[in-house]
N, C-alpha and C positions, 0 to 999 in steps of 0.2 A: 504494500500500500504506500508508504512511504514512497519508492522509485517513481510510482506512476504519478503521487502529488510533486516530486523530485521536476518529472521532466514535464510537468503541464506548466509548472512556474518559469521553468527554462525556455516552453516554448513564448510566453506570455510574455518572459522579456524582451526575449528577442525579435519582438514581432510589435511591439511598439513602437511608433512612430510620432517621432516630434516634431513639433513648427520648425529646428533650426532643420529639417530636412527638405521643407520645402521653400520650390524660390516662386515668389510670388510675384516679385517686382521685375519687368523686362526693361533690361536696360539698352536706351535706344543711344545712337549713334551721329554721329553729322554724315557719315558715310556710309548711303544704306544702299545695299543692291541684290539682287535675285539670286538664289541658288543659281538656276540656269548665268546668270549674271557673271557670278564669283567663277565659273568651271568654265568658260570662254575666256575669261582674263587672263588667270592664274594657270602655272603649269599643275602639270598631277601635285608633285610636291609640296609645291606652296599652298595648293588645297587643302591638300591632306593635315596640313601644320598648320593652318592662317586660320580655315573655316571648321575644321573636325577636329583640333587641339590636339591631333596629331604630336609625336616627336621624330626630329629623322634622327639617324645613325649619328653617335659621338664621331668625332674626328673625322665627320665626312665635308664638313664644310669648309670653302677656300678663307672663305672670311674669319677662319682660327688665326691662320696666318697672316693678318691683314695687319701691319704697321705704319700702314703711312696715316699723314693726319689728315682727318674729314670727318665724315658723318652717318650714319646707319639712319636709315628710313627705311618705313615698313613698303613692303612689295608690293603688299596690297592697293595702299592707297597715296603711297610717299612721304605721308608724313612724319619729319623728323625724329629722332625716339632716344639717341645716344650720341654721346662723342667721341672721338676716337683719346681723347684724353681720357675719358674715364675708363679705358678698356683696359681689360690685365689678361696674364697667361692664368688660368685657375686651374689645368690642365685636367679642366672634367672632359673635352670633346666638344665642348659648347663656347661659340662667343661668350663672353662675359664681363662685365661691367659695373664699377664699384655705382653706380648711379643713374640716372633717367635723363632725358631735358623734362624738367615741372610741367607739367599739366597736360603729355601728352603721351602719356601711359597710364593708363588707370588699372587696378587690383581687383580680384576676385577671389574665391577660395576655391581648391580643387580637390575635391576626397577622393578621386577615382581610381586609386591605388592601393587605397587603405587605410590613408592617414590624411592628415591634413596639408594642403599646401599653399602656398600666398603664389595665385598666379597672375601673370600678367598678360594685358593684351592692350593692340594698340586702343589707344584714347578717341581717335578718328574714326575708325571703320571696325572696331571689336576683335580684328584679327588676334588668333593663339598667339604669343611670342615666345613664352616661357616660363621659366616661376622666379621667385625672389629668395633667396637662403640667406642666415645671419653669419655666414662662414667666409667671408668675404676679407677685405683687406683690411686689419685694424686700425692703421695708419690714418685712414679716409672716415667711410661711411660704415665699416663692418658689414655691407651688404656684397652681395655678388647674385646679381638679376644675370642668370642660366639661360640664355638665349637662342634660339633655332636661327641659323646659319639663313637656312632658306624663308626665312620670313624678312629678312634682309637687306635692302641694295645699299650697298656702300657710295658713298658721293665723295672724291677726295675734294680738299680746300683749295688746290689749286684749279680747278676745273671749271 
């Protein structure tokens, strides 16, 4: 008797659901376009990672190796998002970047893993970019925003 009240309690927990599990609020954009829209723009990859929060392959991106000075804008819709001054080697496989330009990346959370995550996307058109870790360079900001290669375009300063 005990086992059977053991696992109806267990099923009972586990099976409750709480308000922070729902999102109620859609957050809109200045940058709004059609599925059909984003998949004629965008290659597969940048799809897969901009619009389905997607991740590509660590170390697949040219932009690990990118040192000269300019600017990271998102692919999607160009708007500005990093600088190359804030960029460091974190050697996860991913761009990365002790900081943002202000107000043109906005935060979300991502459970989709298992745990929690501080993700981000652009500010302009919603695109995935990456997430945000406190693991970053203590020197600066302590942050290091993980960033998809292919959500991307690099602009150098002289150009």
């Amino acid at each position: 008797m005990k086992n059977i009240a053991l696992v109806l309690l267990t099923c009972l927990l586990f099976s409750c659901k709480s308000e922070a599990q729902e999102t109620t609020k859609k957050e809109t954009f200045e940058v709004t376009k059609t599925d059909t829209e984003w998949k004629a723009e965008l290659s597969d990859a940048e799809y897969y990672v901009l619009r389905q929060a997607g991740t590509e392959r660590p170390f697949s991106s040219a932009l690990n190796k990118e040192y000269r000075s300019g600017t990271y804008h998102c692919a999607a819709c160009d708007t500005p998002l990093f600088k190359s001054k804030d960029k460091f080697d974190s050697g996860t496989g991913w761009p990365s970047f002790d900081q943002e330009i202000e107000g043109n990346v906005a935060f979300g959370t991502d459970t989709k893993i298992g745990y929690t995550r501080d993700e981000e996307h652009c500010g302009a058109c919603g695109g995935h970019l990456g997430h945000v870790f406190n693991d970053g360079p203590k020197e600066t900001t302590g942050e290091r925003h993980c960033i998809n290669g292919v959500a991307l375009n690099f602009k150098p300063d002289n150009e």
